[in-house]
C-alpha positions in Angstrom: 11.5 -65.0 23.5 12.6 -62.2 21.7 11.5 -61.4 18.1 13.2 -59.2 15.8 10.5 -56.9 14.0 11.6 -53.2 11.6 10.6 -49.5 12.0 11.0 -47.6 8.5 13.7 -44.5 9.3 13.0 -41.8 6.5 15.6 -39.0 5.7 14.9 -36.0 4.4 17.7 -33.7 3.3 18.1 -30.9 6.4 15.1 -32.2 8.2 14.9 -33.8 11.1 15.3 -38.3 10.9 11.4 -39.4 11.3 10.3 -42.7 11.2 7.0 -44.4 9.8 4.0 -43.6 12.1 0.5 -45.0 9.7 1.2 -47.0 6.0 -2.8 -47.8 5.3 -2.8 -43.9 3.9 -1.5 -41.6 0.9 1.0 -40.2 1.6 2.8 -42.4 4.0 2.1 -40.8 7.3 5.9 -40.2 9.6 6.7 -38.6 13.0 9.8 -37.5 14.8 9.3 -39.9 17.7 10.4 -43.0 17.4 8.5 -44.7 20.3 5.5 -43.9 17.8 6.5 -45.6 15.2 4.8 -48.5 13.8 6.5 -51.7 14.6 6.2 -54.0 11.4 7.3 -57.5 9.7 10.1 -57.3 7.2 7.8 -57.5 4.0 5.3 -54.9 5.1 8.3 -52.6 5.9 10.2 -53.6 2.8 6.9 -52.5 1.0 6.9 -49.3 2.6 10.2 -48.8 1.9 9.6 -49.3 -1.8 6.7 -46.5 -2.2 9.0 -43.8 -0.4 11.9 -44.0 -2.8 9.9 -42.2 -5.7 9.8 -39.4 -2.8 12.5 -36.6 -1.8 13.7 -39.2 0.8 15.8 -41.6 1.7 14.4 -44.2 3.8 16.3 -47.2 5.7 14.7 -50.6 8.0 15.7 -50.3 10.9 15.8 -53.7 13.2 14.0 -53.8 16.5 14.4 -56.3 18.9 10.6 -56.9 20.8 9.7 -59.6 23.4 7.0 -61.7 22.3 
């Protein structure tokens, strides 16, 4: 059974695309490998979503398909 869970894709400008690596600390904590990248439910990454748009970035979900 597959299950279909998000990864937070963050923009910024001329940088490199990183994605959301820890959300439990100030300021949301991202890396540039997306195998690191904290796999999470559509509300917690909708949430996460939400805080970064006061930022200098423009962050996206992302869908990920994961076997259960």
């Amino acid at each position: 059974m597959k299950n279909i869970k998000f990864v937070v894709k963050v923009n910024r400008g001329a940088h490199a695309t990183q994605y959301v690596l820890r959300i439990d600390r100030l300021p949301i904590q991202t890396t540039t490998n997306r195998k690191l990248a904290l796999v999470m439910g559509r509300f917690t990454a909708e949430d996460a979503v939400k805080s970064m748009q006061n930022s200098h970035c423009n962050p996206e979900l992302v869908s990920v398909r994961v076997s259960a």
